[in-house]
DRENKEGU-991059 format. One record per residue (C-alpha): residue in one letter; x, y, z. Coordinates in steps of 0.5 Angstrom, whole numbers, padded with zeros to 4 digits. Example, Ala and Ser with C-alpha at 12.3 -4.5 7.8 and 13.67 -1.06 7.14 Angstrom:
# residues 2
+------+-------+-------+-------+
| rest |    px |    py |    pz |
+------+-------+-------+-------+
|    a |  0025 | -0009 |  0016 |
|    s |  0027 | -0002 |  0014 |
+------+-------+-------+-------+
//
This chain:
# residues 383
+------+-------+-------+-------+
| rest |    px |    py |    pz |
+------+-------+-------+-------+
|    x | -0012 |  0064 |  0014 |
|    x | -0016 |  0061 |  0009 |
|    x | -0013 |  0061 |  0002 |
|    x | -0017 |  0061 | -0004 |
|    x | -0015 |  0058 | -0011 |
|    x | -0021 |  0059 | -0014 |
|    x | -0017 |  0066 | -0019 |
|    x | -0020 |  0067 | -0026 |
|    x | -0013 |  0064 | -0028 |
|    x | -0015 |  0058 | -0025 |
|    x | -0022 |  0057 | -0028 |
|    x | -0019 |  0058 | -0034 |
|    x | -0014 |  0053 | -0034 |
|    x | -0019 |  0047 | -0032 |
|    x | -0024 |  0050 | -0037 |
|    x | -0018 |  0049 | -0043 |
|    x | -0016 |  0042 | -0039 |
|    x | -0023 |  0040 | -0039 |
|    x | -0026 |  0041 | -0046 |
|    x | -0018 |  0038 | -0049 |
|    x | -0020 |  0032 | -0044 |
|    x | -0027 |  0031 | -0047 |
|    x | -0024 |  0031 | -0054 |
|    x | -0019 |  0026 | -0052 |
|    x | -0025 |  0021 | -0049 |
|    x | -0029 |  0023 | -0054 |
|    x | -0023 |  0020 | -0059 |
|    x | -0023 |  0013 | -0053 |
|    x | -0029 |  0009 | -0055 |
|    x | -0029 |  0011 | -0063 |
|    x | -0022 |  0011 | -0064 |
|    x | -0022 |  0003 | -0064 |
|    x | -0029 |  0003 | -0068 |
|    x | -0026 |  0007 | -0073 |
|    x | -0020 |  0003 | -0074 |
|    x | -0025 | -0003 | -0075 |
|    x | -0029 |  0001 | -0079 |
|    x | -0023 |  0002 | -0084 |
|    x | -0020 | -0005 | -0084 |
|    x | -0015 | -0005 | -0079 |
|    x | -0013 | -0011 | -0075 |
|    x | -0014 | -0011 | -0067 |
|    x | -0006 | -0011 | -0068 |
|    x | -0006 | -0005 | -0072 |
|    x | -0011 | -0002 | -0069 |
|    x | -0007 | -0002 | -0062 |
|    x | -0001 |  0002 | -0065 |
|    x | -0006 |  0006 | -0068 |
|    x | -0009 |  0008 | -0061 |
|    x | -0002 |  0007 | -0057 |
|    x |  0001 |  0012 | -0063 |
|    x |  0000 |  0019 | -0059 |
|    x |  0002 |  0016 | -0053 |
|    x |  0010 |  0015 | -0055 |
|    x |  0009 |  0022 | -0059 |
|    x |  0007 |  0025 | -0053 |
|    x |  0013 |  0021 | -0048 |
|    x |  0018 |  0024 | -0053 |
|    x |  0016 |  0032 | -0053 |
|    x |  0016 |  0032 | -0046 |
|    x |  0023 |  0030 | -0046 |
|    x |  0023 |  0037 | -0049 |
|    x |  0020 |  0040 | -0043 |
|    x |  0026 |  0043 | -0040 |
|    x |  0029 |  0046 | -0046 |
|    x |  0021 |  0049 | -0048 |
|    x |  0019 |  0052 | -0041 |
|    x |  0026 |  0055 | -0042 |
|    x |  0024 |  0058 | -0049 |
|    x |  0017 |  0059 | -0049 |
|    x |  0011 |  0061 | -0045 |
|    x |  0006 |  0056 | -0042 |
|    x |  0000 |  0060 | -0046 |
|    x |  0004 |  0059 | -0051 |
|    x |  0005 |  0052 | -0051 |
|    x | -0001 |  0051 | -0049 |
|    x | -0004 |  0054 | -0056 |
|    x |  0000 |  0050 | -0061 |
|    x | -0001 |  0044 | -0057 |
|    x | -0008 |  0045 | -0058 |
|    x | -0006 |  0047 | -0064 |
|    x | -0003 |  0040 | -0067 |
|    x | -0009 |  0037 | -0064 |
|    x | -0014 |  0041 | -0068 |
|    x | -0010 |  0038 | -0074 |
|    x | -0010 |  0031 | -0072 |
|    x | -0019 |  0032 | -0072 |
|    x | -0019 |  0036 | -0080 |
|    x | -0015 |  0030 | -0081 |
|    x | -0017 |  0023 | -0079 |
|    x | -0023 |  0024 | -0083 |
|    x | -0020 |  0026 | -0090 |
|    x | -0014 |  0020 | -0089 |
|    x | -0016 |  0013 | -0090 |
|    x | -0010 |  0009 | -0090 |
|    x | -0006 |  0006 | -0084 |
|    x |  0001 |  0009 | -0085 |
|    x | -0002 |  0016 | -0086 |
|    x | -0007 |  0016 | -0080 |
|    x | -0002 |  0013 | -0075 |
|    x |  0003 |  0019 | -0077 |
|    x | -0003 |  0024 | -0076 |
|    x | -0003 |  0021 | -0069 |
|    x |  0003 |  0022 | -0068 |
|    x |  0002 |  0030 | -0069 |
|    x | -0004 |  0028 | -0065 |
|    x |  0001 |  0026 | -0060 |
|    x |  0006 |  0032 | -0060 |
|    x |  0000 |  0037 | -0059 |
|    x | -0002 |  0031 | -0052 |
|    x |  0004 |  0031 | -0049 |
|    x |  0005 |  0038 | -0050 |
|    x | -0002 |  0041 | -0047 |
|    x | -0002 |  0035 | -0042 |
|    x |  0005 |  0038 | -0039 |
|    x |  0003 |  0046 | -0039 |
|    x | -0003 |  0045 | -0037 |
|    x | -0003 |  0040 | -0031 |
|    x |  0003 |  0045 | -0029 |
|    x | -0001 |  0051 | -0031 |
|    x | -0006 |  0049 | -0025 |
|    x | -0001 |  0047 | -0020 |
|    x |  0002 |  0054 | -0021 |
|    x | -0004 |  0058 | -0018 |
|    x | -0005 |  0053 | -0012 |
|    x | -0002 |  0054 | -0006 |
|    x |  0003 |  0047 | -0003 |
|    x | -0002 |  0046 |  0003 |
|    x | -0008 |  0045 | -0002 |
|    x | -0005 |  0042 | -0008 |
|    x | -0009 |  0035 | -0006 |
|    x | -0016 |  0039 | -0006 |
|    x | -0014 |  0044 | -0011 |
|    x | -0012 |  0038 | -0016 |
|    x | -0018 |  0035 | -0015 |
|    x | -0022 |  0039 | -0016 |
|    x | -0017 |  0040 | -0023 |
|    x | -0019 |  0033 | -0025 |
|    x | -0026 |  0034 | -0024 |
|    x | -0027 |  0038 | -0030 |
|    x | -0024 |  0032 | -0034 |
|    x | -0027 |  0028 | -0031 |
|    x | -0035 |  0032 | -0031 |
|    x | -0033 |  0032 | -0039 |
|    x | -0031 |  0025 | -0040 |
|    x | -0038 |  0023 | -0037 |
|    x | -0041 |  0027 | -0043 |
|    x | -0036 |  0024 | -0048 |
|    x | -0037 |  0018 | -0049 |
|    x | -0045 |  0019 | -0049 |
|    x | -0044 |  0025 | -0054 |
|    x | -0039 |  0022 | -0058 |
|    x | -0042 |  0013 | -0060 |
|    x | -0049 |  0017 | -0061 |
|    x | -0045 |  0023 | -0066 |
|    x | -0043 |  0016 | -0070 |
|    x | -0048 |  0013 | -0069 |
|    x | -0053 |  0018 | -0072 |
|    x | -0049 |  0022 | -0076 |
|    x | -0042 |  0018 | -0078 |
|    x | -0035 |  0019 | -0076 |
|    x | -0035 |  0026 | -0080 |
|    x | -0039 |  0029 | -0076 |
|    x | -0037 |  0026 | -0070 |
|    x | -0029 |  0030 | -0072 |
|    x | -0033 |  0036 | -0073 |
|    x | -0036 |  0037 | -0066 |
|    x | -0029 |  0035 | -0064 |
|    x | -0026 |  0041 | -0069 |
|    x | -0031 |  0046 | -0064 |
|    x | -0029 |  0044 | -0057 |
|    x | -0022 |  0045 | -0059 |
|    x | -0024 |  0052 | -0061 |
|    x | -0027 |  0052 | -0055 |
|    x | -0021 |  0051 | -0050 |
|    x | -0017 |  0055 | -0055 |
|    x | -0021 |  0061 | -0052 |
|    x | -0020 |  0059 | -0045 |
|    x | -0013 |  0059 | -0046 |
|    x | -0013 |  0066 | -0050 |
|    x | -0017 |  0069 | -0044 |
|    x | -0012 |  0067 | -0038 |
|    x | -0007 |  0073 | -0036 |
|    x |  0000 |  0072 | -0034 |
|    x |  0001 |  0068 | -0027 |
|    x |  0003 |  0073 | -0021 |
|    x |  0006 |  0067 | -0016 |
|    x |  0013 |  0065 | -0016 |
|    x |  0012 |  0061 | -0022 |
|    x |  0015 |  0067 | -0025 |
|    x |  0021 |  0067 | -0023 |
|    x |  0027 |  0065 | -0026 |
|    x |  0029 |  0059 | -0025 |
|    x |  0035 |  0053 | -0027 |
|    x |  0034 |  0049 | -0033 |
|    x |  0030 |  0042 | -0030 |
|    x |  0033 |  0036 | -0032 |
|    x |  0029 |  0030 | -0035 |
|    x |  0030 |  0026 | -0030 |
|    x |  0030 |  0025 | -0022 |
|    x |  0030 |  0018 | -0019 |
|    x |  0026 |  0021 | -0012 |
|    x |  0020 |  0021 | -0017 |
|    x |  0021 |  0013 | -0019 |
|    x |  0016 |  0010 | -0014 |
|    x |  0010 |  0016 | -0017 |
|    x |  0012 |  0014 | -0024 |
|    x |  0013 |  0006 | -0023 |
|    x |  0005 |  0006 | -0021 |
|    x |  0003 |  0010 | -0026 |
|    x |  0006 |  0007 | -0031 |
|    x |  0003 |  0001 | -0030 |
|    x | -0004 |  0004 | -0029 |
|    x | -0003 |  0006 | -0035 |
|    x | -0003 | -0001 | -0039 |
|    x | -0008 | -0002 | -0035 |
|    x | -0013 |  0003 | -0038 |
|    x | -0010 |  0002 | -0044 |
|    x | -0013 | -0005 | -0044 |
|    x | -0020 | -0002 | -0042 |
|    x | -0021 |  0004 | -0045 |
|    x | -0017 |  0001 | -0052 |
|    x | -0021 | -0006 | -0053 |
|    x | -0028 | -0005 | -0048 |
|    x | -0031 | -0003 | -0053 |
|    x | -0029 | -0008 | -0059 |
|    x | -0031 | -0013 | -0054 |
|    x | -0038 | -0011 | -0051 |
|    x | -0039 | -0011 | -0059 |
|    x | -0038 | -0018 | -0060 |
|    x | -0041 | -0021 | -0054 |
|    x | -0047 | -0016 | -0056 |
|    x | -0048 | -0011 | -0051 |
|    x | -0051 | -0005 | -0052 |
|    x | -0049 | -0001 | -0046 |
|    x | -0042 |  0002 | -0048 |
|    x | -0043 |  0009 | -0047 |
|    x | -0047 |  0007 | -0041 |
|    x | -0040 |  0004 | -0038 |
|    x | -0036 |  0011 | -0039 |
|    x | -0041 |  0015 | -0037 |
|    x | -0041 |  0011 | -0030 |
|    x | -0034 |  0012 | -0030 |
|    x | -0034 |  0018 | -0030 |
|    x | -0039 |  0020 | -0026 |
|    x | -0036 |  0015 | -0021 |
|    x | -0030 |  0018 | -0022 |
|    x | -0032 |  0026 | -0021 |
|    x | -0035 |  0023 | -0014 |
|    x | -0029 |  0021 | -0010 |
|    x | -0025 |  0026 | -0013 |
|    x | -0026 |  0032 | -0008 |
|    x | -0025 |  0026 | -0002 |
|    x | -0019 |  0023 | -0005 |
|    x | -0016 |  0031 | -0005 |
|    x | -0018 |  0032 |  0002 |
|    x | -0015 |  0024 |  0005 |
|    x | -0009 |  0025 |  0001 |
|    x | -0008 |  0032 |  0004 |
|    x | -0009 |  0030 |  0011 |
|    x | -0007 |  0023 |  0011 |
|    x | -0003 |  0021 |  0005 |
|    x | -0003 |  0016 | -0001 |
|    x | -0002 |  0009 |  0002 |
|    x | -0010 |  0008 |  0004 |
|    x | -0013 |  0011 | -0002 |
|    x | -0007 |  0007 | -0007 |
|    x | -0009 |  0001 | -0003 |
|    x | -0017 |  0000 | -0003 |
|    x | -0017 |  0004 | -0011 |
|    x | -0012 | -0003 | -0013 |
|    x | -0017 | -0007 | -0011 |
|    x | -0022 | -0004 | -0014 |
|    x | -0019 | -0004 | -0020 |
|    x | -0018 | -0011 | -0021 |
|    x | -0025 | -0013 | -0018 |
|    x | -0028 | -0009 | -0024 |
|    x | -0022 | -0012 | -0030 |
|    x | -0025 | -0018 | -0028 |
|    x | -0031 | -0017 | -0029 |
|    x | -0030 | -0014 | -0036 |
|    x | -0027 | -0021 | -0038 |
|    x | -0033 | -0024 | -0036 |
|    x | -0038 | -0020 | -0038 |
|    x | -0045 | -0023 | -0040 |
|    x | -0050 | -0018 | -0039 |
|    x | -0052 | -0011 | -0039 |
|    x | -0052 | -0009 | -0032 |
|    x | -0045 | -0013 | -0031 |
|    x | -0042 | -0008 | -0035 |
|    x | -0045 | -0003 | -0031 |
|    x | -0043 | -0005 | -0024 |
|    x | -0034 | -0006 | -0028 |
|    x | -0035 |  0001 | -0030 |
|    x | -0037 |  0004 | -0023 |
|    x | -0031 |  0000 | -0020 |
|    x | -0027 |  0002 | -0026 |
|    x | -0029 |  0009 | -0025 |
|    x | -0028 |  0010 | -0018 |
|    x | -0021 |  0007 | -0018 |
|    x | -0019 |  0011 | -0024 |
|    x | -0022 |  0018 | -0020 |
|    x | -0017 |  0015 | -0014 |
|    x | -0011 |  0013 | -0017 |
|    x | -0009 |  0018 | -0022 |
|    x | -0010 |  0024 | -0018 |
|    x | -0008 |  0022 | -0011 |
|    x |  0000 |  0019 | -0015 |
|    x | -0001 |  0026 | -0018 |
|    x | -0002 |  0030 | -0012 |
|    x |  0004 |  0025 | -0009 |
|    x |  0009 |  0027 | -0014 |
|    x |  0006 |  0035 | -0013 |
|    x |  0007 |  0035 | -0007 |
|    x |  0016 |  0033 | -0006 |
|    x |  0016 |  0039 | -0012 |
|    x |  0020 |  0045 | -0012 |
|    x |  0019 |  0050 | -0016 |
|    x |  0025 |  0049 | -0019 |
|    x |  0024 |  0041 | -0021 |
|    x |  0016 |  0042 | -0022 |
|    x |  0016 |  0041 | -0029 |
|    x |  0021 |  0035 | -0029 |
|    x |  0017 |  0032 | -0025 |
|    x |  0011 |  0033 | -0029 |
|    x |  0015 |  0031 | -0035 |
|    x |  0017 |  0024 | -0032 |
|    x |  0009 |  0023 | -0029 |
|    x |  0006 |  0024 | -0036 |
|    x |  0011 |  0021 | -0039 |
|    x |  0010 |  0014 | -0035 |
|    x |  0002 |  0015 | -0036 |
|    x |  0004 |  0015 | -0043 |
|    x |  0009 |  0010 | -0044 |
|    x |  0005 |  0005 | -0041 |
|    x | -0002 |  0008 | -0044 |
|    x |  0002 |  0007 | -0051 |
|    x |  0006 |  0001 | -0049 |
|    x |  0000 | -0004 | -0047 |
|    x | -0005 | -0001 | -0053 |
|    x |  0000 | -0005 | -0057 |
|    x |  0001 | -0011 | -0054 |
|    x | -0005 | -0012 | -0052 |
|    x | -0008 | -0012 | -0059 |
|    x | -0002 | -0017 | -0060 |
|    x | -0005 | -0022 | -0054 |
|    x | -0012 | -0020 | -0057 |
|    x | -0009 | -0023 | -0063 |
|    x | -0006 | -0029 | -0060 |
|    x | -0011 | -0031 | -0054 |
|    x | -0018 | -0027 | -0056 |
|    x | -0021 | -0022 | -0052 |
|    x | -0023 | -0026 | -0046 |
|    x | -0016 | -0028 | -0044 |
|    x | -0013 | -0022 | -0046 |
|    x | -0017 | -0018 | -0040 |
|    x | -0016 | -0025 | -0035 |
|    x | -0008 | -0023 | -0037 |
|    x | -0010 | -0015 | -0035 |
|    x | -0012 | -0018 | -0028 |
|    x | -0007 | -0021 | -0028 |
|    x | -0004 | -0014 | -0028 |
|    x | -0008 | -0012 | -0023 |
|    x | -0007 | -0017 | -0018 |
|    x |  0001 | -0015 | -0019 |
|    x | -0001 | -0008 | -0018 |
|    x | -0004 | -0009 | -0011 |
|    x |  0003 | -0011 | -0009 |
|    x |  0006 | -0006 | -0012 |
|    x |  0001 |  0000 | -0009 |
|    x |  0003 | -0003 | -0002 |
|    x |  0010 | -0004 | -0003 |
|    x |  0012 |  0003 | -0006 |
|    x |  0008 |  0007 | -0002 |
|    x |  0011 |  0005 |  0005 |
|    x |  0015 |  0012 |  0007 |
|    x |  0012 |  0018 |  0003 |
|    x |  0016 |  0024 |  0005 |
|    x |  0013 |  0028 |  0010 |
|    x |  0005 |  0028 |  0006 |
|    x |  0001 |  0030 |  0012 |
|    x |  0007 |  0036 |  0014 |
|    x |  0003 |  0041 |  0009 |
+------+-------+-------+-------+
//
């Protein structure tokens, strides 16, 4: 019997997720222009842009004790929430201290929604479409975050930062009435269950390798921008925009190979891609180059992320799913955060170039740790 996942509640939720996720891709590219704008050293501007990331890793470290307490509908609207006062306030804020701490705040209301939501979703799918369902889940963040870059260097640019955080404003209030629309889950995620604990060491292999993705976004999306800017290249936007496309392409193929055959062919191809298109950025000269690195990028961030994701749903219960979940984000985060600010501190040391051959370098390690970690995935193809 075919089952369908396509409920309101699911709609809703990739709808929430999706427009939260544009206003973080939105935030990607301008951050750092901003921080530059304001004076703020590559240093600097890496803590900057790595704060939500720690702010984020320590919520989720809660998320037993609020799933415990609360409703994921309600979690859900006061992360919104806190990120609606993030967007009022980077505007009205000019010095580092104060905009760091409102990035934390920003970080509270990250790791909340980026947990509640993921689970919300993973909730409404049935275990033998939890590949194609979360697929389809990342498409939505993935289709906004084709539009966000375009949307948001072209706001800044014609109009300056503070219309640029108003349309930020308006998209948050959008997903907030998306969530307001959703009705209680009538699956089994309704029931009772244990207490999770924060951690659980059969989901380490998942964490590991998104971990050190995470450094290596962090490098591209932080720092890509500042350096297309110095090597006169004018088709930043383009780059995130290729990205994503790309990226909402091999979604629905990666669901549906992961589903039948497992992570360890897709983990192994998307790495190369990876690198390839890290090192392409360090010695980019030309518009089209750019171009090429974000097609690659893209396709290996559409890839990677949404197949350790499904990875790790697939070895859940009900019982651990948000511990889980609180791990993986945690691990994305950490090493998002974590490489936001030290690679602003090999900027700093070695400049733009070497500090993304160092990336690559990163990226070629990672091939051996894809190979080396998914050898014996439990059981993926069973479903």
């Amino acid at each position: 019997m075919q089952t369908s996942y396509w409920s309101r509640n699911f709609i809703l939720i990739l709808i929430g997720n999706a427009l939260l996720f544009m206003v973080y891709n939105m935030q990607v590219p301008v951050l750092p222009l901003y921080g530059k704008h304001l004076g703020m050293s590559p240093a600097q501007i890496g803590i900057f842009v790595g704060a939500i990331m720690f702010a984020a890793l320590i919520t989720r470290l809660f998320v037993p004790w609020f799933s415990d307490r609360f409703s994921k509908k309600g979690l859900l609207v006061v992360g919104i929430l806190l990120y609606l006062l993030a967007a009022v306030g980077y505007p009205l804020l000019g010095s580092f201290g104060l905009l760091v701490l409102l990035r934390l705040f920003n970080g509270l209301g990250h790791g909340i929604t980026t947990t509640y939501f993921a689970t919300s979703a993973a909730a409404e799918l049935p275990n033998e479409k939890i590949g194609e369902g979360m697929g389809y889940f990342g498409i939505g963040t993935m289709v906004t975050a084709s539009l966000a870059p375009l949307l948001a260097l072209d706001l800044v640019h014609r109009h300056g930062f503070a219309v640029f955080f108003l349309a930020c404003i308006g998209i948050l209030f959008a997903a907030m009435l998306a969530i307001f629309g959703t009705s209680k889950p009538t699956q089994s995620a309704v029931e009772t269950v244990e207490a999770a604990p924060i951690f659980d060491r059969q989901f380490l292999p998942q964490c590991s390798l998104v971990f050190v993705l995470g450094v290596l976004m962090s490098g591209v999306m932080t720092f890509t921008p500042i350096y297309a800017e110095i090597r006169h290249l004018s088709v930043i936007s383009g780059f995130f925009f290729v990205a994503a496309i790309a990226g909402v392409v091999i979604r629905p193929i990666v669901g549906r190979t992961f589903d039948h055959r497992g992570p360890r062919a897709i983990l192994l191809l998307n790495t190369v891609f990876l690198t390839a298109g890290v090192l392409m950025i360090a010695f980019v000269d030309r518009n089209w180059l750019l171009l090429v690195a974000g097609v690659l990028y893209g396709v290996a961030d559409g890839a990677i992320y949404p197949t350790l994701q499904a990875w790790i749903f697939k070895e859940t219960t009900l019982a651990n799913r948000d511990t889980a979940t609180g791990m993986f984000l945690n691990s994305y985060d950490l090493g998002m955060g974590l490489g936001a600010v030290v690679l602003g501190w090999v900027v700093e040391a070695v400049g733009y170039q070497r500090m993304f051959l160092v990336l690559t370098a990163v990226a070629a390690v990672y091939i051996a740790l894809a190979l080396l970690l998914s050898r014996h995935p439990r059981e993926l193809g069973a479903a």
